[in-house]
C-alpha positions as CSV (number, residue, x, y, z in Angstrom):
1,X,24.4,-2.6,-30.4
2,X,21.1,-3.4,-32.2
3,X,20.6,-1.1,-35.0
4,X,17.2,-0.1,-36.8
5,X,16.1,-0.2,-39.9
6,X,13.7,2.3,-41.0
7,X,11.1,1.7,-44.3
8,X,8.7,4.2,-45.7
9,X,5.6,3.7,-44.0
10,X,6.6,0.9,-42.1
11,X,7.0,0.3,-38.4
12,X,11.3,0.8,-37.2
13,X,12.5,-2.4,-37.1
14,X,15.5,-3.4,-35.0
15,X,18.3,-5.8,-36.0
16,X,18.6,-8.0,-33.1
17,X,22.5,-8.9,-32.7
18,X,22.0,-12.4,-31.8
19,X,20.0,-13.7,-34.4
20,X,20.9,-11.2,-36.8
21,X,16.7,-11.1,-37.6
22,X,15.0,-7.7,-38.2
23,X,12.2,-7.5,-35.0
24,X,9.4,-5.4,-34.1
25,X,10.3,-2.7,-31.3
26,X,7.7,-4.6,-28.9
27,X,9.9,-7.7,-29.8
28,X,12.7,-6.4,-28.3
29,X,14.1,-6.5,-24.6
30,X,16.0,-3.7,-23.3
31,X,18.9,-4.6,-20.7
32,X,18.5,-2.4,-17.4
33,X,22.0,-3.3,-16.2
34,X,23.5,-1.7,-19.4
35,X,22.9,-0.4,-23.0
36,X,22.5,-3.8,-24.8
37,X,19.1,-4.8,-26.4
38,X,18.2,-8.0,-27.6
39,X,15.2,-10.2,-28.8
40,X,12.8,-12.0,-26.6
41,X,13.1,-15.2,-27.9
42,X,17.4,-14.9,-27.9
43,X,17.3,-13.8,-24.5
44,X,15.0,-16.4,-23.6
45,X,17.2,-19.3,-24.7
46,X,20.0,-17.3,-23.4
47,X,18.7,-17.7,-19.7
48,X,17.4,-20.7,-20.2
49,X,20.8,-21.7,-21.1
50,X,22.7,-20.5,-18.4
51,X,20.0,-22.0,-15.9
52,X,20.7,-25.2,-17.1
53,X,24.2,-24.8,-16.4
54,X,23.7,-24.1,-12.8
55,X,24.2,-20.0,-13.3
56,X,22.0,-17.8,-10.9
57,X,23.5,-14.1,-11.8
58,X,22.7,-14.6,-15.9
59,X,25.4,-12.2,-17.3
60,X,23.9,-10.3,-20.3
61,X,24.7,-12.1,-23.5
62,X,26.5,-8.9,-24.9
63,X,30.2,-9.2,-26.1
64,X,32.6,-8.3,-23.3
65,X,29.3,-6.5,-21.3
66,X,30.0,-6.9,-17.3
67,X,26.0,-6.2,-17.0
68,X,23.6,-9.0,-16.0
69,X,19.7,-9.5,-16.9
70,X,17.6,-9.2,-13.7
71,X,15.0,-11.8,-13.2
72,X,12.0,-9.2,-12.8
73,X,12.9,-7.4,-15.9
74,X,12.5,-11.4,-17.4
75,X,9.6,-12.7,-16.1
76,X,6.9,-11.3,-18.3
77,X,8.6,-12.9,-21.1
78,X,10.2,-16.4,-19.7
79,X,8.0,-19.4,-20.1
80,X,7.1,-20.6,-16.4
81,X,9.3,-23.4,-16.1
82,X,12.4,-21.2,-16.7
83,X,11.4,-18.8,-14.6
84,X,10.7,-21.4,-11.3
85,X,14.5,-23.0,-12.3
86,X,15.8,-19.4,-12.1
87,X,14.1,-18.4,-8.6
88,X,15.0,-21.8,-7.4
89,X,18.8,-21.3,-8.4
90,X,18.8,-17.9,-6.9
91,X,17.3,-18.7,-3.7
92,X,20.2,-21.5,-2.9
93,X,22.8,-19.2,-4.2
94,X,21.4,-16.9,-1.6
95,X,21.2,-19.8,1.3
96,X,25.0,-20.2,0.2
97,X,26.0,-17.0,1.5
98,X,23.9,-17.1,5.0
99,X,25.9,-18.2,7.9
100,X,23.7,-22.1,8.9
101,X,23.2,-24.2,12.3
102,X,21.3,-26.9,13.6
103,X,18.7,-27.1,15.9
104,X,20.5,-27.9,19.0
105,X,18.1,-30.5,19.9
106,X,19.2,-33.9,18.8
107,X,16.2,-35.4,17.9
108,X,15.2,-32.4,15.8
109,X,18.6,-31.6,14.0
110,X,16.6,-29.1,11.6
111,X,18.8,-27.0,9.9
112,X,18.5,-23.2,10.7
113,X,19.8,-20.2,8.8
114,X,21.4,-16.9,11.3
115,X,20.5,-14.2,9.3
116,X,22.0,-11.8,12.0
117,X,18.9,-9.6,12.7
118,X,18.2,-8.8,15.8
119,X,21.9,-9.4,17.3
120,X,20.8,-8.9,21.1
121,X,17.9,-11.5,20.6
122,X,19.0,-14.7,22.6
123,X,16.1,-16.5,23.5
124,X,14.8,-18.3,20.2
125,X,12.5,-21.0,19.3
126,X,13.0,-23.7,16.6
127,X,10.6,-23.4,13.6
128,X,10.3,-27.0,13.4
129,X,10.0,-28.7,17.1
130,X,8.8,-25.2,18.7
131,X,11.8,-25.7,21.5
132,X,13.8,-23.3,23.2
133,X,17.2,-22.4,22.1
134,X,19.9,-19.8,22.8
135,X,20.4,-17.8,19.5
136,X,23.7,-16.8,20.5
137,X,25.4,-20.0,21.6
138,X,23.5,-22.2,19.6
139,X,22.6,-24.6,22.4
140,X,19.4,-25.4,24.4
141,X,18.3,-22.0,26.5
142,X,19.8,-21.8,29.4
143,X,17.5,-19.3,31.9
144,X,19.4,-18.0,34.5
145,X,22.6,-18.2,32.9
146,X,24.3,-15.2,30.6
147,X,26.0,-16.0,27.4
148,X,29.5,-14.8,28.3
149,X,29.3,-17.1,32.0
150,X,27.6,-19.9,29.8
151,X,30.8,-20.0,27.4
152,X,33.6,-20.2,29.9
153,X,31.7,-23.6,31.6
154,X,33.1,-26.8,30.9
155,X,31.4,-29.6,29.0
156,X,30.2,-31.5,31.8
157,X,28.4,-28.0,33.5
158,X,26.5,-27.4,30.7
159,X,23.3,-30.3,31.2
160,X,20.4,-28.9,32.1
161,X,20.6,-30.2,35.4
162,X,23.4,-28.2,36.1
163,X,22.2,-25.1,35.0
164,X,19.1,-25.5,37.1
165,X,21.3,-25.9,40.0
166,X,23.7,-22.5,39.2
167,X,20.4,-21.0,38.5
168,X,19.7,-22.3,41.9
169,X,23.0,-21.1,43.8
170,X,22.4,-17.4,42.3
171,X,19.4,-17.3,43.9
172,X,20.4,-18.8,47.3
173,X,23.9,-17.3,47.0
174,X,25.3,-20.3,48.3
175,X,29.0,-20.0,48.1
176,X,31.9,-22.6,46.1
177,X,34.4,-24.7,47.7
178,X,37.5,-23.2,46.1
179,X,39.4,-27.3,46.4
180,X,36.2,-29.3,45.9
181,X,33.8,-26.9,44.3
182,X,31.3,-28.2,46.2
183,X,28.4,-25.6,46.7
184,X,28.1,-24.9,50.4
185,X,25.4,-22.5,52.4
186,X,25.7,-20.8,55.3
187,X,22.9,-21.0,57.8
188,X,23.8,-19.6,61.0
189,X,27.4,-18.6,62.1
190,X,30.6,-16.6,61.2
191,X,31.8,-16.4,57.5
192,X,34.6,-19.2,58.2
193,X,33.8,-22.7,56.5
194,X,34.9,-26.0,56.8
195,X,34.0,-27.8,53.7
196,X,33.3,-31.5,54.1
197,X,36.9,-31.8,52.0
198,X,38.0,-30.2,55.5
199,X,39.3,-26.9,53.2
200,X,39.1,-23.9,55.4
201,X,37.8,-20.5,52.9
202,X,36.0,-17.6,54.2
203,X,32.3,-17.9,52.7
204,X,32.0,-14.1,51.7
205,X,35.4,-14.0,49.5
206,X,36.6,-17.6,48.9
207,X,39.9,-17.4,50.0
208,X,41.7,-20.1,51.7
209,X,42.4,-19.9,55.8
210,X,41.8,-21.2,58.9
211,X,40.0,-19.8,62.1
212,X,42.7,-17.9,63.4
213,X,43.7,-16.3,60.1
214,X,40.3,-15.6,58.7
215,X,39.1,-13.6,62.3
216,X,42.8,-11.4,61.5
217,X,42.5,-11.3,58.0
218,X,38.9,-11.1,57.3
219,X,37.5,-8.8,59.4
220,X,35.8,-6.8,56.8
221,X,33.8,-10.4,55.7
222,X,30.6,-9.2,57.8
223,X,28.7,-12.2,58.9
């Protein structure tokens, strides 16, 4: 702990316990984080010390103190190049912590940061090439198609092309081919279908039969 000096008529002075130098009160610099008090100049070095060394949180320079100097409290006093290092050092040490993706584009790439807010936001646009992307799956948006039945598609449903055409089917409620998942519509008729795979499915429910069973087994699939 600094200590003070005190001379008849004379200003305090205050031994700084770094440099062991008697300071003006107005040359001092009072620790928020804890009790400890130090000179400018010995606090300046001391940050620009541990800048150099790649250290964002600048623990205060006090023996054994767990308290750390706080880069508004500094800035008044730290010459300008210390201070840009410093906002620099905390700024990546804060991109360190922030969950990152890419662009899902591939000729954009750019690197994006998901800072979490907003969690039911899922239609987003890249900063960079100003496209369309889901926030959630991190892919390109995909209208038409929610984020829980996007998931579960394979690899090879996920083009654009193919989305389009789901978007397509859920508008048309065209039914699947349970064997060859062919998308079939019905245009006139009963709910039996004969896929061109020559698989037998009632259109309204999807299950497998033929004629006979469907008109037996099926007759609460209205036409």
């Amino acid at each position: 702990m600094a200590q003070e000096e005190d001379s008849p008529g004379e200003s305090s002075l205050i031994i700084c316990d770094i440099c062991v130098e008697a300071k003006e009160t107005d040359e001092m610099f009072g620790n928020q984080t804890c009790d400890h008090s130090f000179c400018s100049d010995c606090v300046t070095k001391h940050v620009a010390t541990k800048i150099e060394q790649s250290i964002a949180v600048v623990p205060c320079p006090g023996l054994n103190c767990k308290g750390v100097l706080e880069i508004d409290a500094c800035r008044s006093m730290l010459p300008k190049n210390v201070l840009d290092k410093w906002d620099d050092a905390l700024c990546e040490a804060l991109l360190l912590t922030v969950p990152k993706f890419y662009c899902p584009f591939k000729d954009c790439s750019a690197m994006l940061l998901d800072d979490n807010e907003g969690e039911g936001i899922r239609e987003s646009e890249c900063p960079f090439c100003h496209r369309l992307f889901c926030a959630r799956c991190h892919v390109p948006w995909h209208p038409g198609v929610e984020c829980e039945v996007f998931q579960t598609l394979n690899e090879d449903e996920r083009a654009k092309e193919d989305l389009l055409v789901r978007e397509l089917v859920n508008e048309k409620k065209w039914s699947r081919c349970p064997q060859c998942k062919f998308y079939v519509e019905k245009t006139e008729g009963c709910m039996h279908i004969i896929c061109r795979c020559q698989f037998g499915f009632c259109y309204a429910c999807g299950k497998q039969c033929s004629k006979r069973e469907w008109m037996s087994a099926h007759s609460g699939c209205q036409q």
